[in-house]
C-alpha positions in Angstrom: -8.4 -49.4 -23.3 -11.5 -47.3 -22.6 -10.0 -46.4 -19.4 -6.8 -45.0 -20.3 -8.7 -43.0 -23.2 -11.4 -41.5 -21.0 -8.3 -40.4 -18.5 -6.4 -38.7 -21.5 -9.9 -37.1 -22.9 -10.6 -35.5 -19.3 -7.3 -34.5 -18.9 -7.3 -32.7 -22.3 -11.0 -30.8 -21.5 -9.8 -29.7 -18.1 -6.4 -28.1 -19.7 -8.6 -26.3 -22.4 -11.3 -25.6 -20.1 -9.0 -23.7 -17.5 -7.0 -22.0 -20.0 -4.2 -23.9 -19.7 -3.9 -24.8 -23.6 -5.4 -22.8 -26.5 -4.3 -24.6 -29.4 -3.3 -22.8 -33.2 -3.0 -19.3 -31.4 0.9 -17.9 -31.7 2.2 -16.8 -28.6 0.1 -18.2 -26.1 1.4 -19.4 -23.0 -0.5 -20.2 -20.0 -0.3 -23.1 -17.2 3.0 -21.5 -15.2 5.1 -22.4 -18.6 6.4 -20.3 -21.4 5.4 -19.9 -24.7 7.0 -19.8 -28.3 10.3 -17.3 -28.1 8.5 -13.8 -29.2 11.4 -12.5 -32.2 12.1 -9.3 -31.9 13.9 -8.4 -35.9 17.2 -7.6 -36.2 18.0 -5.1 -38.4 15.0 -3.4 -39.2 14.2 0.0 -39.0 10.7 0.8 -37.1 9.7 -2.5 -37.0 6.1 -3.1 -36.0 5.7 -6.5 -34.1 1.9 -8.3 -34.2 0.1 -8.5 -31.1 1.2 -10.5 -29.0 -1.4 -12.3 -27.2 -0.6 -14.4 -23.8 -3.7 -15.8 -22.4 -5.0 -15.2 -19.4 -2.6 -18.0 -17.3 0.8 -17.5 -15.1 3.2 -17.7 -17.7 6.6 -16.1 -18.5 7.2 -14.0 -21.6 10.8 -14.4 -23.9 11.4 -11.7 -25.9 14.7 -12.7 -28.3 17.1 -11.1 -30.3 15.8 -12.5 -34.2 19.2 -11.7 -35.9 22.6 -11.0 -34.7 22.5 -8.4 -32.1 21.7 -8.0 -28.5 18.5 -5.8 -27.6 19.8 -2.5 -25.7 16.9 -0.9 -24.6 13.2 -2.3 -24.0 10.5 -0.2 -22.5 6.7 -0.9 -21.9 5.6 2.4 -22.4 1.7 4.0 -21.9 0.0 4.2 -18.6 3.3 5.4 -17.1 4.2 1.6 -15.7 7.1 -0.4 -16.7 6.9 -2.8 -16.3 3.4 -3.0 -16.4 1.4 -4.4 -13.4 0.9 -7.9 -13.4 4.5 -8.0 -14.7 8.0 -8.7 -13.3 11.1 -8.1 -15.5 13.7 -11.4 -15.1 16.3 -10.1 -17.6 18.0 -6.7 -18.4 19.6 -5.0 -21.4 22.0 -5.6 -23.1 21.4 -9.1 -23.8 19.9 -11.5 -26.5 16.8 -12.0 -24.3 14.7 -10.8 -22.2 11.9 -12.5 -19.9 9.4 -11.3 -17.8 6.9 -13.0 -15.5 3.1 -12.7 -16.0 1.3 -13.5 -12.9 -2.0 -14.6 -14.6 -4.0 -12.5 -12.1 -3.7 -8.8 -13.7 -6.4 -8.2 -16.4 -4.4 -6.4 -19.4 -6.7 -3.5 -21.0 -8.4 -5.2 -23.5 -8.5 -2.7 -26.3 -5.0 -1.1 -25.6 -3.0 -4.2 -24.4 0.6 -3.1 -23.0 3.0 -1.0 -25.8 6.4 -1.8 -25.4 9.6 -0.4 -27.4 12.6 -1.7 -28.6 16.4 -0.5 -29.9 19.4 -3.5 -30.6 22.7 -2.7 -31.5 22.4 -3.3 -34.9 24.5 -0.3 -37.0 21.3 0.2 -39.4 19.2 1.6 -36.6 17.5 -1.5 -35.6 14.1 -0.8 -33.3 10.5 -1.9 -33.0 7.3 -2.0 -30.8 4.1 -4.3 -30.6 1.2 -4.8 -27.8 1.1 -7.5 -25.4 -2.9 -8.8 -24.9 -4.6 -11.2 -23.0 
């Protein structure tokens, strides 16, 4: 018993201490996995997303559709990169997602994080933005 609990403890501390896991903070993903689907509202005029923040891990990012449209156009847009370095797009407009890869190694600027815009097809003019972050 004290075996199989001292395994599971050290297995927990090495996850948190290499970044892997950072428990209670939305959004996160790290470890080569994905985190929680990032909504992007449909309708809504101007919408104006929370940071997003990522971690500092491999990790793929899912930008989805939150209502019944498909996204049309999305831009990261600042710094004159899109997508930004560090990123790889994996899906394209139109669709109901899209996902990009994170390679865990590029260091986001940390007081700007990476803009990015959106526009669905919804009739009422549905668009938004937010910042990604480490």
């Amino acid at each position: 018993m004290h075996m199989q609990r001292l395994a599971i403890t050290s297995i927990c501390a090495i996850a948190l201490l290499s970044g892997c896991a950072k428990p209670g903070v939305p959004g996160v993903a790290g470890g080569g996995g994905s985190g929680p689907p990032i909504k992007l509202p449909c309708p809504g005029k101007d919408v104006k997303i929370p940071d997003i923040h990522i971690g500092t891990g491999e990790t793929t990012v899912h930008f989805v559709a939150d209502g019944n449209c498909k996204v049309t156009k999305f831009i990261f847009i600042g710094n004159g990169h899109d997508p930004p370095p560090g990123f790889k797009q994996h899906s394209n407009p139109p669709s109901a997602s899209i996902d990009y890869h994170y390679d865990g190694r590029t260091p986001i600027p940390p007081e700007t994080g990476w803009v990015f815009i959106y526009v669905n097809d919804d009739p009422n003019d549905g668009n938004g933005s937010g910042v990604i972050k480490n």
